[in-house]
N, C-alpha and C positions, 0 to 999 in steps of 0.2 A: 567524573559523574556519568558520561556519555559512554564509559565502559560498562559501569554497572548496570545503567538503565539495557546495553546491551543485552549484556548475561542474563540477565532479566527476563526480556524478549525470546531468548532463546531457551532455555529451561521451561517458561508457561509453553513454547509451542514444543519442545517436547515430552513432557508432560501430556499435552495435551493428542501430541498424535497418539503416546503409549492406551491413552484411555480410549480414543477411537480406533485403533487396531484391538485392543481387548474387547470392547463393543462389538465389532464385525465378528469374531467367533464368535460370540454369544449370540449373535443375530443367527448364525450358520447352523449353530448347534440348536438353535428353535426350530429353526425350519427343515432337518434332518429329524426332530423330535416329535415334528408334526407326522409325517411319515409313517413311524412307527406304534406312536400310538401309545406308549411309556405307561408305566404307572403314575395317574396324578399325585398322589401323595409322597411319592420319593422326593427328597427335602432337596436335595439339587435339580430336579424338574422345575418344584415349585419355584425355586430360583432363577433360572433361567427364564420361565413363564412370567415372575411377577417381573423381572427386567424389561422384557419384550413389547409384553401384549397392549401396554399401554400407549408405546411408540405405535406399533402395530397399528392400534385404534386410531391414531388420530391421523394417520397414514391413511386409513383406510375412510375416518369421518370428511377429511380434508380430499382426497381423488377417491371417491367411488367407483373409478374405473380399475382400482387393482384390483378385487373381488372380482370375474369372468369366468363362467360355465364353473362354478365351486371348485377355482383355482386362486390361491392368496397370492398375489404381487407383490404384495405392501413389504416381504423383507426384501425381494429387487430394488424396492424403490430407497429402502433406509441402505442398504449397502450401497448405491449407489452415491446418495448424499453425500453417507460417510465418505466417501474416494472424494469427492468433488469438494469438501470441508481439506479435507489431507493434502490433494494438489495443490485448493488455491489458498483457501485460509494459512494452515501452516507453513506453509512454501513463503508466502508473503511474509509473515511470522519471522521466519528464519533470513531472510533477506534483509528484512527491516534492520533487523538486531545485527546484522552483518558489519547495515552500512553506519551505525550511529559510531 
């Protein structure tokens, strides 16, 4: 039982990392997209957009200080997260289910 509950443990955290590294480009590719200035109705803009902007927002509701001289911090601060969820969460994750 202590094997499975393993395997377990270690497929949710990776899993879970696969979907926080696909999250980090999509965060990269907003913030490269902002730059440019894209067509908004191209259907993968929209996509990317409607993934983001809402992290974004509450990035930016929750520290008011990533918005500075009309420069957006707020995807520094989600990649950053994401790394620090990757280190420590799934790292633990994966240790856990190591040791069961």
């Amino acid at each position: 039982m202590e094997l499975l509950a393993g395997n377990f443990l270690g497929a949710i955290a990776g899993v879970l990392n696969a979907v926080l590294s696909l999250y980090f480009w999509i965060v990269i590719a907003s913030a490269v997209l902002s730059w440019v200035n894209p067509d908004p109705y191209n259907p993968i803009v929209r996509i990317i957009r409607n993934l983001t902007e809402p992290v974004f927002y509450k990035v930016r509701k929750l520290l008011p200080f990533t918005y500075v001289g009309g420069l957006d911090l707020s995807p520094v601060v989600i990649l950053l997260g994401i790394e620090f969820i990757k280190m420590f969460v799934i790292r633990s994750l994966y240790q856990f289910a190591g040791h069961m």
